[in-house]
N, CA, C and O atoms as a MOPAC input file, in Angstrom:
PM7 MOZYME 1SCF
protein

 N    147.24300 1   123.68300 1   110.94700 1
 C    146.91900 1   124.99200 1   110.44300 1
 C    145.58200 1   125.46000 1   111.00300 1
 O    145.52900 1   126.69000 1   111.03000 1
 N    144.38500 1   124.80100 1   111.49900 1
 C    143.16300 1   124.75700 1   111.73700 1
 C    143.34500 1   125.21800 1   113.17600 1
 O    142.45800 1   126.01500 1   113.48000 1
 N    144.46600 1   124.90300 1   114.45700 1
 C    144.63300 1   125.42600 1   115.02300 1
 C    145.11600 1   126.76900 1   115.19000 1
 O    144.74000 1   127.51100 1   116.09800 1
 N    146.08400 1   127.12300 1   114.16800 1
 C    147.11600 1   128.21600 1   113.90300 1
 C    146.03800 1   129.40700 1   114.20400 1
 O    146.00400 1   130.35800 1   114.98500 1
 N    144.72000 1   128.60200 1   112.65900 1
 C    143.35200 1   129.39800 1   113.07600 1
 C    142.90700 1   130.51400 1   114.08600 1
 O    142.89300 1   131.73400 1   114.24900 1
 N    142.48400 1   129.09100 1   114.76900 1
 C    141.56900 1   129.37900 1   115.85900 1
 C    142.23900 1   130.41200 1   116.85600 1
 O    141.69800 1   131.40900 1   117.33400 1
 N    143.74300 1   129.89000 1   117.10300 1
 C    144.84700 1   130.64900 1   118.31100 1
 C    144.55700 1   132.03600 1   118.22900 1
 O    144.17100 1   132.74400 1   119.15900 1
 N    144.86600 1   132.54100 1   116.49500 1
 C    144.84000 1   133.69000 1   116.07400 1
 C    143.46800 1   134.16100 1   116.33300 1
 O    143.20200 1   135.22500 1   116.89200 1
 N    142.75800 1   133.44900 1   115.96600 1
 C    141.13000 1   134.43400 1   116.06000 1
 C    140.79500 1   134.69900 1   117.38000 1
 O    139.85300 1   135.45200 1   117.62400 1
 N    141.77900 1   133.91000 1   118.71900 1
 C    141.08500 1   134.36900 1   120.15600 1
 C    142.35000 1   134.80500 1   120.74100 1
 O    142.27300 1   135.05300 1   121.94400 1
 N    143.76300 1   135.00000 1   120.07100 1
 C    144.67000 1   136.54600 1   120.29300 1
 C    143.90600 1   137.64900 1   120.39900 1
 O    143.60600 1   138.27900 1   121.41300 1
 N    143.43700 1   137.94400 1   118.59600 1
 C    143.51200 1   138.94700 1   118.43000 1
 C    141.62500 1   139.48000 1   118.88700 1
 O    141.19600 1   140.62200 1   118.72900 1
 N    141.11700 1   138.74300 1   119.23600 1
 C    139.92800 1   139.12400 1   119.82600 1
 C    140.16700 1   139.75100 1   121.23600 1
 O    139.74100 1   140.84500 1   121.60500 1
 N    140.93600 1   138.85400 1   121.97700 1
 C    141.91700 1   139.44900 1   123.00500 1
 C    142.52600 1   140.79200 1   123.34600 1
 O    142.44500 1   141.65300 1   124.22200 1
 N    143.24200 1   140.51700 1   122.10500 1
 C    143.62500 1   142.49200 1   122.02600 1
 C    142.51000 1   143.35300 1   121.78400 1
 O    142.48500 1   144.50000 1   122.23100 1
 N    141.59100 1   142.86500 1   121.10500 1
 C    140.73400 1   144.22200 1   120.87300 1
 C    139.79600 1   144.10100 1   122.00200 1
 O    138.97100 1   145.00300 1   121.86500 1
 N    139.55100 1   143.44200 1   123.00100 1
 C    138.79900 1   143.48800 1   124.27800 1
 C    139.79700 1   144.39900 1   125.24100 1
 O    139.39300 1   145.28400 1   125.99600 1
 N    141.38300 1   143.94700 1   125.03800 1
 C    141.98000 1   145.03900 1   126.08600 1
 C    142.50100 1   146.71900 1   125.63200 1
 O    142.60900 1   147.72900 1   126.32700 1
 N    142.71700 1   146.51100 1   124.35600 1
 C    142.93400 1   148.01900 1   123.76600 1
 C    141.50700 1   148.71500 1   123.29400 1
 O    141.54800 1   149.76200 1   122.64800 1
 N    140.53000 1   148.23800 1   123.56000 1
 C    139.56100 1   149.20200 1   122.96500 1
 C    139.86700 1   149.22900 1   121.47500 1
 O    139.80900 1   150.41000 1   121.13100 1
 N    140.20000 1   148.36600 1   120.32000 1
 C    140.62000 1   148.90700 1   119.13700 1
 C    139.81600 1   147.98200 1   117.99200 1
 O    139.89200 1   146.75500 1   118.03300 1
 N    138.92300 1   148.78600 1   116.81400 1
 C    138.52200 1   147.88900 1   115.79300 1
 C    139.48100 1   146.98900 1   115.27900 1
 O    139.47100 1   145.76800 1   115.11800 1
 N    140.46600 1   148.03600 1   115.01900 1
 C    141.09100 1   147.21200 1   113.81000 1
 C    141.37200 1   145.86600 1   114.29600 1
 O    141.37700 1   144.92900 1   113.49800 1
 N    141.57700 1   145.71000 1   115.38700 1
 C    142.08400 1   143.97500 1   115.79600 1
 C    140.77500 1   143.21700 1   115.75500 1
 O    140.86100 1   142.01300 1   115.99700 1
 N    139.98600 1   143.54400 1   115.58100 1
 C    138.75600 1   143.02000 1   115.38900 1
 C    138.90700 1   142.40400 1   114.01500 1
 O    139.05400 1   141.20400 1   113.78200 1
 N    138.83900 1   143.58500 1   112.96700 1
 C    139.00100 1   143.23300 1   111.65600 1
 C    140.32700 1   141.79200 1   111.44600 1
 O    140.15700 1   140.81200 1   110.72000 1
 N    141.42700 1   142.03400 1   112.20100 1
 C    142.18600 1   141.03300 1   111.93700 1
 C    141.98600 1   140.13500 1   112.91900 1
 O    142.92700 1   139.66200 1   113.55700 1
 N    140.66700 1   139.79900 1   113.13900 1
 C    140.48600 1   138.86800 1   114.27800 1
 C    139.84100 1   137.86100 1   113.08300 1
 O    139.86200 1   136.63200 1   113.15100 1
 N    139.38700 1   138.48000 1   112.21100 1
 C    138.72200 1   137.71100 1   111.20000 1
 C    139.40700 1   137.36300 1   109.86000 1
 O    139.50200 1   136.21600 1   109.42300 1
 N    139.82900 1   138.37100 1   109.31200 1
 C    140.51900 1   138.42800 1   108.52900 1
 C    142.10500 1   137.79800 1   107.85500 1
 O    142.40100 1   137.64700 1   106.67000 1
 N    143.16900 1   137.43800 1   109.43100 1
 C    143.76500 1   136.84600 1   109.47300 1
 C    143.87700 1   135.33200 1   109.91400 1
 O    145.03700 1   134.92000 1   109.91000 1
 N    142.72400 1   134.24100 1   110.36600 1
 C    142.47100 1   133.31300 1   109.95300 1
 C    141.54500 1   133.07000 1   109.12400 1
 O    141.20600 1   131.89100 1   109.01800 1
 N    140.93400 1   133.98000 1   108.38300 1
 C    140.68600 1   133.11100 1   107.07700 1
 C    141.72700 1   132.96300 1   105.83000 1
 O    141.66300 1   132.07500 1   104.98000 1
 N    142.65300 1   133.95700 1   105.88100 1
 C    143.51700 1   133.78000 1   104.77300 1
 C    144.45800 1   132.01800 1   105.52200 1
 O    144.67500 1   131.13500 1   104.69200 1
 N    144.79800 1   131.81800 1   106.71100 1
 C    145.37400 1   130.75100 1   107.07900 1
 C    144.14200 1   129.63600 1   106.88600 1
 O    144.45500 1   128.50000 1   107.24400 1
 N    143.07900 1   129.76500 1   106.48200 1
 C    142.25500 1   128.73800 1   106.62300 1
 C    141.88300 1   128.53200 1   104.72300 1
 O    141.51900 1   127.50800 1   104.14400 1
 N    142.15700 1   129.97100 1   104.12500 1
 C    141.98700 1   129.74700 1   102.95000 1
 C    143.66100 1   128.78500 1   101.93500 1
 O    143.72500 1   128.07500 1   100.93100 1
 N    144.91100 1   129.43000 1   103.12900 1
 C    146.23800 1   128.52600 1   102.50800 1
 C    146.13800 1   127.67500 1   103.19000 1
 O    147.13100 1   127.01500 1   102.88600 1
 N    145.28300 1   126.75600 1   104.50600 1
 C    144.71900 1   125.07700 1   104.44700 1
 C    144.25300 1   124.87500 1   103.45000 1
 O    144.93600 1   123.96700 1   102.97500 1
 N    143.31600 1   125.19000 1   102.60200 1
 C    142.47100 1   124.91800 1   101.79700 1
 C    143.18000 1   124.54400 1   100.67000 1
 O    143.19000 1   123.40100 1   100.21200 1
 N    144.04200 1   125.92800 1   100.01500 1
 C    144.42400 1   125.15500 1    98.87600 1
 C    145.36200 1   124.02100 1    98.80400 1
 O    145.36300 1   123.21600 1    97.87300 1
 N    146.31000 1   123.97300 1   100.00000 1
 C    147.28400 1   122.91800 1   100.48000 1
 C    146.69100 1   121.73700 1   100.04600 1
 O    147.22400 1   120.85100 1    99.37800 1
 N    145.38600 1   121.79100 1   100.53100 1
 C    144.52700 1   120.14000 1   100.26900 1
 C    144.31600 1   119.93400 1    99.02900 1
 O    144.25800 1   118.76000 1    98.66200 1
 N    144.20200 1   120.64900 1    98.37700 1
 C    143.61200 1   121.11000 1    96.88900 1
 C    144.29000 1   119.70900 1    96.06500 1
 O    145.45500 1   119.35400 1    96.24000 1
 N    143.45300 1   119.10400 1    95.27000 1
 C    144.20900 1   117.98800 1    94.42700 1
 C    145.45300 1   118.59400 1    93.50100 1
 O    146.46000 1   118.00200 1    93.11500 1
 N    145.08700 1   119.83600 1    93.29600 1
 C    146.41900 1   120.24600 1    92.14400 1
 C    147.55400 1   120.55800 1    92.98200 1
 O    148.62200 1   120.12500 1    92.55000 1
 N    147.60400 1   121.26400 1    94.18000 1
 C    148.69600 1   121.49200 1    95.26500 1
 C    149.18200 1   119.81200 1    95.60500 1
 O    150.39100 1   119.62100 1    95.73500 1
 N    148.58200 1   119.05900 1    95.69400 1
 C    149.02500 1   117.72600 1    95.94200 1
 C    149.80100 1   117.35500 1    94.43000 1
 O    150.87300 1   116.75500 1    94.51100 1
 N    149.47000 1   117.57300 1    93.57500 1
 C    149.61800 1   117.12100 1    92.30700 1
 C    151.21800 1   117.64400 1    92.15500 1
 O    152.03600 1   116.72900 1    92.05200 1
 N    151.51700 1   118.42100 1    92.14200 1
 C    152.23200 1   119.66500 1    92.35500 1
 C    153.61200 1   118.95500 1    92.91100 1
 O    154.56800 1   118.54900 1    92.25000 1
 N    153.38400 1   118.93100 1    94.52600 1
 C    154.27300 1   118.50400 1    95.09700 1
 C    154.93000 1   116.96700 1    94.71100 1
 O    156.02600 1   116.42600 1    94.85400 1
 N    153.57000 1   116.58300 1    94.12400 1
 C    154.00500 1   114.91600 1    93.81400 1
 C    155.19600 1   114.96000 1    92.74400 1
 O    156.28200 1   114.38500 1    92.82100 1
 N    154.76300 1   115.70300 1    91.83500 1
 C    155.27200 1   115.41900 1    90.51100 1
 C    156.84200 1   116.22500 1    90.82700 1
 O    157.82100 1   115.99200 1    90.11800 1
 N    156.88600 1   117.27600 1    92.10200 1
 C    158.15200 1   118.23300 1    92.06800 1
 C    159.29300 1   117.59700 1    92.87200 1
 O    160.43200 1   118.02200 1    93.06600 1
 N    158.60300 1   116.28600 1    93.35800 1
 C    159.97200 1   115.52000 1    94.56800 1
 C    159.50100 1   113.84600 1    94.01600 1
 O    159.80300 1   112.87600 1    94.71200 1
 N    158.92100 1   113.72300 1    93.01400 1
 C    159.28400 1   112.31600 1    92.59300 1
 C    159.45200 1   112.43600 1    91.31900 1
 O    158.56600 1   112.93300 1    90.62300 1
 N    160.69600 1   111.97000 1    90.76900 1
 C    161.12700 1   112.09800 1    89.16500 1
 C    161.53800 1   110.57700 1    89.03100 1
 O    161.81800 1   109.71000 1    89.85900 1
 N    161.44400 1   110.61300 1    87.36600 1
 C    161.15600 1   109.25800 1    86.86600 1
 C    162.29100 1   109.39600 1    86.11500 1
 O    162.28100 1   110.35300 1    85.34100 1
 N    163.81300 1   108.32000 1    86.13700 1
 C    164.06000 1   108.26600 1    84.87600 1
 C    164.34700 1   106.88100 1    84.70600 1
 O    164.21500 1   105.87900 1    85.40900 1
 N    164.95800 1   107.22000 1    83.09100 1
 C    165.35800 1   105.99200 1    82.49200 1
 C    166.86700 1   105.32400 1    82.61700 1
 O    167.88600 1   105.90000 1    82.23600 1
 N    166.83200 1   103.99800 1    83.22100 1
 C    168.82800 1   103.59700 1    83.73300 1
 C    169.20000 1   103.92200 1    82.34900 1
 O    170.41500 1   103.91700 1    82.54600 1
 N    169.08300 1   104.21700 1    81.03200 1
 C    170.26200 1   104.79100 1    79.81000 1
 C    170.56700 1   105.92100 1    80.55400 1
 O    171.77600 1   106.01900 1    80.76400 1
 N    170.14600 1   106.47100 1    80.84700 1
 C    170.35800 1   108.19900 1    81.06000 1
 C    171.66600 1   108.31400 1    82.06900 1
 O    172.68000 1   108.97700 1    81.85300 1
 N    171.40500 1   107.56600 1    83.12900 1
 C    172.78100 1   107.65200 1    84.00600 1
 C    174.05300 1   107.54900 1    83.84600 1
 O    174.59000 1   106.51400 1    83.45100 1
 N    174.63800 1   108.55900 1    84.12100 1
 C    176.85600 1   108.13100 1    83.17500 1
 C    177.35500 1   107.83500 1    84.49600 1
 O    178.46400 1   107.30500 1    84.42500 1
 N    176.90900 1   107.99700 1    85.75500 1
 C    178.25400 1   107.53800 1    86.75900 1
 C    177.48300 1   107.56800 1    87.94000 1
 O    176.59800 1   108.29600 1    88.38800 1
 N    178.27400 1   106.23500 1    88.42400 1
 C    177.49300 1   106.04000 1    90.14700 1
 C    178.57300 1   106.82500 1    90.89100 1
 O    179.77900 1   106.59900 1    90.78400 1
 N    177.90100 1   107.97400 1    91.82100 1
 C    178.74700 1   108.50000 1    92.93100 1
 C    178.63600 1   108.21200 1    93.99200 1
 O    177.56600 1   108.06400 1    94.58100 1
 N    180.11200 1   108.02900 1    94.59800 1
 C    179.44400 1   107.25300 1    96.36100 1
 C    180.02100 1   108.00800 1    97.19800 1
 O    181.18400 1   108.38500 1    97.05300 1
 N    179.04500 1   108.42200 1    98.49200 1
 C    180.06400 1   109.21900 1    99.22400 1
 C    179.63100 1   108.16500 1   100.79700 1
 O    178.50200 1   107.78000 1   101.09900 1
 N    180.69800 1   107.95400 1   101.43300 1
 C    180.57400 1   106.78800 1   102.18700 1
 C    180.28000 1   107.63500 1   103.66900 1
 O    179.38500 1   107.37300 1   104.47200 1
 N    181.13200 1   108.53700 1   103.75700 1
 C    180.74100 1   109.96600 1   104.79500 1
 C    179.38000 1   109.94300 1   104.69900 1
 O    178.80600 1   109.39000 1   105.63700 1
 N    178.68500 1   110.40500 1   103.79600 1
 C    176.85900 1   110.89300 1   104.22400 1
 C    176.15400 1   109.40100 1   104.10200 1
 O    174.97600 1   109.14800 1   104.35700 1
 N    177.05300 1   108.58300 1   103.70100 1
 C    176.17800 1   106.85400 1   103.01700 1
 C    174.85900 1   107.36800 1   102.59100 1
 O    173.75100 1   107.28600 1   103.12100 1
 N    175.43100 1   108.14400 1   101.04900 1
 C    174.66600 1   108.20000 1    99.86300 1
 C    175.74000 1   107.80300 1    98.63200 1
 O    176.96900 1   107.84100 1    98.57900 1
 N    174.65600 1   107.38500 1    97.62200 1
 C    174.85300 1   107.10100 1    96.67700 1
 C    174.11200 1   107.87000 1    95.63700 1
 O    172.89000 1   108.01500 1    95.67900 1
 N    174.73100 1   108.26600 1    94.88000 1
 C    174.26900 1   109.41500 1    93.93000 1
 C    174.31500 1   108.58200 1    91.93500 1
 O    175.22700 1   107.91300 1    91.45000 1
 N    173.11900 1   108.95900 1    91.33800 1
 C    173.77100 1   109.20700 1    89.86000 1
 C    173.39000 1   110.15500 1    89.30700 1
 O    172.31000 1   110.74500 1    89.30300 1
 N    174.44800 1   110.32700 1    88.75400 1
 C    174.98800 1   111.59200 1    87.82900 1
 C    173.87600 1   111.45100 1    86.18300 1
 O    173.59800 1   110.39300 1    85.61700 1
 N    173.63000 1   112.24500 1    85.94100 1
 C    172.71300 1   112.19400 1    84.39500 1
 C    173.05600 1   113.92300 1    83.70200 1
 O    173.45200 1   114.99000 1    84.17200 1
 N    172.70200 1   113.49200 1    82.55800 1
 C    173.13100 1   114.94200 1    82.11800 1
 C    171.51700 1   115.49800 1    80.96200 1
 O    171.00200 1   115.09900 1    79.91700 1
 N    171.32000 1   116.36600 1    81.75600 1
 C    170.25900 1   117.33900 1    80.94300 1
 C    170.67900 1   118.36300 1    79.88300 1
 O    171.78900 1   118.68300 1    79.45600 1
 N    168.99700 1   118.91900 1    79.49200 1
 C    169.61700 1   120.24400 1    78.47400 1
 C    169.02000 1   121.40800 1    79.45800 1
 O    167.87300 1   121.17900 1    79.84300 1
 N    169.67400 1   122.73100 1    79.96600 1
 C    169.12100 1   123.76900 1    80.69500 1
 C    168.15200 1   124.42400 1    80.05700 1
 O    168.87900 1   125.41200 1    79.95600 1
 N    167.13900 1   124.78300 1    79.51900 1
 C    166.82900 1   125.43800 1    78.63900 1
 C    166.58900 1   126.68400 1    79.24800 1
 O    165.37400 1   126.49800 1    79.31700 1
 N    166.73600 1   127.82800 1    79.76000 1
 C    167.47500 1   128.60200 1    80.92200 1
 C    168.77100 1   129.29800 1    80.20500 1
 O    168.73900 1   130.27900 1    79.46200 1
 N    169.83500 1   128.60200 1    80.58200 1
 C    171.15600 1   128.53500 1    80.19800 1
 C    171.55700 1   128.06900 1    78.95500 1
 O    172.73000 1   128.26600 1    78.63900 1
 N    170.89700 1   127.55300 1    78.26700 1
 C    170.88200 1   127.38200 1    76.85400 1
 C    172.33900 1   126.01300 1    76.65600 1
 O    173.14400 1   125.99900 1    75.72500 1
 N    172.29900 1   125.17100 1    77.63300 1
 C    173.40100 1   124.92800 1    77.85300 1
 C    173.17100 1   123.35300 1    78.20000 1
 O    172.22300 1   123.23800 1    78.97700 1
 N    173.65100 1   122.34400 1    77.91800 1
 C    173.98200 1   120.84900 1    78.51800 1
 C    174.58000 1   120.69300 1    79.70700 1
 O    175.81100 1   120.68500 1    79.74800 1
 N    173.68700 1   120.51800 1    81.07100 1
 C    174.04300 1   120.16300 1    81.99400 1
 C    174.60700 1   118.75700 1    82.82500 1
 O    174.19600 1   117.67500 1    82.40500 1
 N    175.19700 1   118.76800 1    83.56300 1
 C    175.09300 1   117.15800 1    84.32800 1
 C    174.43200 1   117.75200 1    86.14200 1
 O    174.57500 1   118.84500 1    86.68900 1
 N    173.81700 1   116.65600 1    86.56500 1
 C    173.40200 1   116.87400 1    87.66000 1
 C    173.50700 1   115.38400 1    88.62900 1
 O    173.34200 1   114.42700 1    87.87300 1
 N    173.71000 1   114.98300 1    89.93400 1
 C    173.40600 1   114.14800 1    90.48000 1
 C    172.24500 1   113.88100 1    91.34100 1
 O    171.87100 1   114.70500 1    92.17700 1
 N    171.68400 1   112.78400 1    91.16300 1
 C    170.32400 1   112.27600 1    91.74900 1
 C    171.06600 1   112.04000 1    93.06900 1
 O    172.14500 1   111.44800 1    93.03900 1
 N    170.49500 1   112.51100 1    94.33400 1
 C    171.05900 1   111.51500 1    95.74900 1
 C    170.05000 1   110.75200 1    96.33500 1
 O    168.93000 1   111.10600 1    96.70200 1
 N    170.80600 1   109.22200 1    96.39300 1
 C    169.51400 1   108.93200 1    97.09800 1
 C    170.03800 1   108.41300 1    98.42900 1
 O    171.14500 1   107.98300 1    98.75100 1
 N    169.14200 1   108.54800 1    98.96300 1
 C    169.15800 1   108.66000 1   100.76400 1
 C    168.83900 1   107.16400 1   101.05100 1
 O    168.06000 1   106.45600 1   100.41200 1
 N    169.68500 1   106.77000 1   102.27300 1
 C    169.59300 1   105.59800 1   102.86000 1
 C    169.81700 1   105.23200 1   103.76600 1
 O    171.02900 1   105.33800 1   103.94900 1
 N    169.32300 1   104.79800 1   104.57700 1
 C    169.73500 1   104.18400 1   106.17300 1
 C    171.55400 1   103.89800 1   106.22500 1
 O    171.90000 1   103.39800 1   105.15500 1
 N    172.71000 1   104.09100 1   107.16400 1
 C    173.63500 1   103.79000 1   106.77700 1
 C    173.99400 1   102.13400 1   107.07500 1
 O    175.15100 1   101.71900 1   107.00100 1
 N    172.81800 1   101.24300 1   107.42500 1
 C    173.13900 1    99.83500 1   107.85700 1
 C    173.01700 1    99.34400 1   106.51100 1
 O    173.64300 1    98.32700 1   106.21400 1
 N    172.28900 1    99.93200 1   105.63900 1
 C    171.78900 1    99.63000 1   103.67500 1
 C    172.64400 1   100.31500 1   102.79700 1
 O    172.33100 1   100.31200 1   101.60600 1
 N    173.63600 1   100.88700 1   103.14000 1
 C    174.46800 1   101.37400 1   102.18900 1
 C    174.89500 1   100.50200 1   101.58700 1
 O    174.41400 1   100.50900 1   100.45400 1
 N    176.03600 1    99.18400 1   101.85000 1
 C    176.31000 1    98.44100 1   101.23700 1
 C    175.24400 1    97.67100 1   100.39200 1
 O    175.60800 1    97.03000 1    99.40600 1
 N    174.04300 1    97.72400 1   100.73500 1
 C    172.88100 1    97.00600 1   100.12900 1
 C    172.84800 1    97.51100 1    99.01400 1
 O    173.20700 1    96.96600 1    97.97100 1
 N    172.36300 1    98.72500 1    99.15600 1
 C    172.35000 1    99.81200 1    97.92100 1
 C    173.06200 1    99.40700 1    97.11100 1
 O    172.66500 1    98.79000 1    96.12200 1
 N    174.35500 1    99.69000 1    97.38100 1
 C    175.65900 1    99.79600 1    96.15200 1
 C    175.34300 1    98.32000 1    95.54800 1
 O    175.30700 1    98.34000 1    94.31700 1
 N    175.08500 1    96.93800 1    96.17700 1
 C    174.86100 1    95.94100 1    95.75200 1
 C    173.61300 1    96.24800 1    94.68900 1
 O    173.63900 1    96.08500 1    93.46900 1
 N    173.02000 1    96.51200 1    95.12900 1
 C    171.62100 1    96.40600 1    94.07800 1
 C    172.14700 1    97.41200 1    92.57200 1
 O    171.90300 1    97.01100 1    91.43400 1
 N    172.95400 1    98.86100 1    92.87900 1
 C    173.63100 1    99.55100 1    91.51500 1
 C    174.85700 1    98.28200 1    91.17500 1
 O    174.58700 1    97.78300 1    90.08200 1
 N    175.80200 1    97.79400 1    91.65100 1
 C    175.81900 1    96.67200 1    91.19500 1
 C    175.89300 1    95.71700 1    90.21000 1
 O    176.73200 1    95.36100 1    89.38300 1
 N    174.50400 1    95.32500 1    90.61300 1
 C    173.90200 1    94.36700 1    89.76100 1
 C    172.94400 1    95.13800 1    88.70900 1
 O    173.01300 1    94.54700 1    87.63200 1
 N    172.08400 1    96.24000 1    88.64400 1
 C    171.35000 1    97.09800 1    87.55500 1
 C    172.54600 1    97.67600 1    86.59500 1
 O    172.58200 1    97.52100 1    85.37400 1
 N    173.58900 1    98.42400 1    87.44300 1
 C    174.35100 1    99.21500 1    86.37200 1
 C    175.49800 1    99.12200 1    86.15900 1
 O    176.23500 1   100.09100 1    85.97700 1
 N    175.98000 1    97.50000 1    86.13700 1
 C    177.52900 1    97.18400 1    86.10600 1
 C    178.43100 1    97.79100 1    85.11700 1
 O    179.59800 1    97.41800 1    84.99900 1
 N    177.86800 1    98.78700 1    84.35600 1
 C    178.70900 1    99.04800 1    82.89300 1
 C    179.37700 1   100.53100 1    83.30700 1
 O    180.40900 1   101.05900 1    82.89200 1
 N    178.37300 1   101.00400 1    84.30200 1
 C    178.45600 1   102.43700 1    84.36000 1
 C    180.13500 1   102.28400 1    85.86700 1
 O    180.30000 1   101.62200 1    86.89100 1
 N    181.18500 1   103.60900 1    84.89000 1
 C    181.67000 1   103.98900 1    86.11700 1
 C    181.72500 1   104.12200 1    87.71300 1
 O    180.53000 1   104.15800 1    88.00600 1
 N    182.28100 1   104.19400 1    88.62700 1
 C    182.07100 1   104.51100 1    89.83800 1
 C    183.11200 1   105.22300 1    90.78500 1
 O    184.13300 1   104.79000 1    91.31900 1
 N    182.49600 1   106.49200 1    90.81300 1
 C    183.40300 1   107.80600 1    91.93000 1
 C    183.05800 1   107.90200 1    93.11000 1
 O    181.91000 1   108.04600 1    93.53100 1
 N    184.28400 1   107.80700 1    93.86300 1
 C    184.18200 1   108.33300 1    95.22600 1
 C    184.42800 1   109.83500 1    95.37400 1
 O    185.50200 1   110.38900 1    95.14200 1
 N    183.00100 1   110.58600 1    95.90200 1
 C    183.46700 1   111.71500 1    96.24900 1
 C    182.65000 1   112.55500 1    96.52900 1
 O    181.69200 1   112.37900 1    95.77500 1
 N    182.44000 1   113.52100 1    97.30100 1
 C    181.39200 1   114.31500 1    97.95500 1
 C    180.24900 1   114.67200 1    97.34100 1
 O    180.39100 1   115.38100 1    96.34500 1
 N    178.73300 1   114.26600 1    97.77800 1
 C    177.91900 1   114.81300 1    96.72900 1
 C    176.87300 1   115.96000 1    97.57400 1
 O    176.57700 1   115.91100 1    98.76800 1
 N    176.44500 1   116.94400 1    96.59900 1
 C    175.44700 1   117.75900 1    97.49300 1
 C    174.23000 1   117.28000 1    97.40700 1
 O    173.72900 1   116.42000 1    96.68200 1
 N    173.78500 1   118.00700 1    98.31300 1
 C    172.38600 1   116.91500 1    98.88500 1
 C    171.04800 1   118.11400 1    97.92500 1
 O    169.86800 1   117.90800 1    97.64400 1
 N    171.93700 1   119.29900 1    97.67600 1
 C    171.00100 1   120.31200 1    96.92400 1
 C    170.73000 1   119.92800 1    95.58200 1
 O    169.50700 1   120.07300 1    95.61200 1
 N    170.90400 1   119.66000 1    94.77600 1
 C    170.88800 1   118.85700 1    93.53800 1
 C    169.25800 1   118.05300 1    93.17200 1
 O    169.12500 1   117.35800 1    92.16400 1

C-alpha cells in the first residue's frame, strides 16, 4: 500500500507538470494520504482484532449434528445449527474445512475417532457458508 502511495503521488504530480492544472496537484496529495491513512488503520490492533475474531470461530463438538463429506472438493464439512436473530428463525449451517487432498482420508480419520456418534453425508458442500 506504501507503494500504491508513492506511485500515485508521482502520477499525479506528473499530470499537473504536463497539463498546467492545480487540481492534480491537490490530488497529488490528497489521494495518498487517504491510501496511507487505510494502511494505517489496516495495522490498527482493532482492524487486526476484527479480522481475527471474523475468520476464526470457536465451537463446541456438542453443537455439531452431521459430518458432510464431499470427496470432489476433499472437504469435509460440519453441519451445526444456530438461532438467526435477523430472521427470527433456527438455522443450520456447515463449517468447511479445507484440506490438502493427500489428508483427506486423514481428516475423516481424525472426525472418526472425535465424533463417532454423529451421522455422515455424502454430498456437495458450499464453500460460502
Amino acid at each position: 500500500m506504501t507503494c500504491l502511495a508513492i506511485v500515485t503521488a508521482i502520477l499525479f504530480a506528473c499530470m499537473a507538470s504536463l497539463y498546467r492544472d492545480a487540481g492534480y496537484l491537490i490530488y497529488a496529495v490528497i489521494g495518498p494520504a487517504n491510501v496511507m491513512l487505510l494502511r494505517a488503520s489496516m495495522n490498527s490492533k482493532a482492524y487486526r482484532n476484527l479480522q481475527t475474531e471474523f475468520h476464526h470461530r470457536t465451537y463446541e463438538w456438542s453443537r455439531f449434528t452431521l459430518v458432510v463429506i464431499d470427496k470432489k472438493q476433499a472437504l469435509v464439512g460440519l453441519e451445526f445449527g444456530w438461532y438467526d436473530y435477523y430472521m427470527n428463525k433456527d438455522s443450520l449451517s456447515t463449517a468447511p474445512l479445507f484440506c490438502q487432498a493427500r489428508e483427506f482420508d486423514h481428516l475423516l480419520a481424525f472426525f472418526d475417532e472425535r465424533l463417532p456418534h454423529l451421522p455422515r453425508v455424502a454430498r456437495p458442500i458450499d464453500r460460502d457458508d
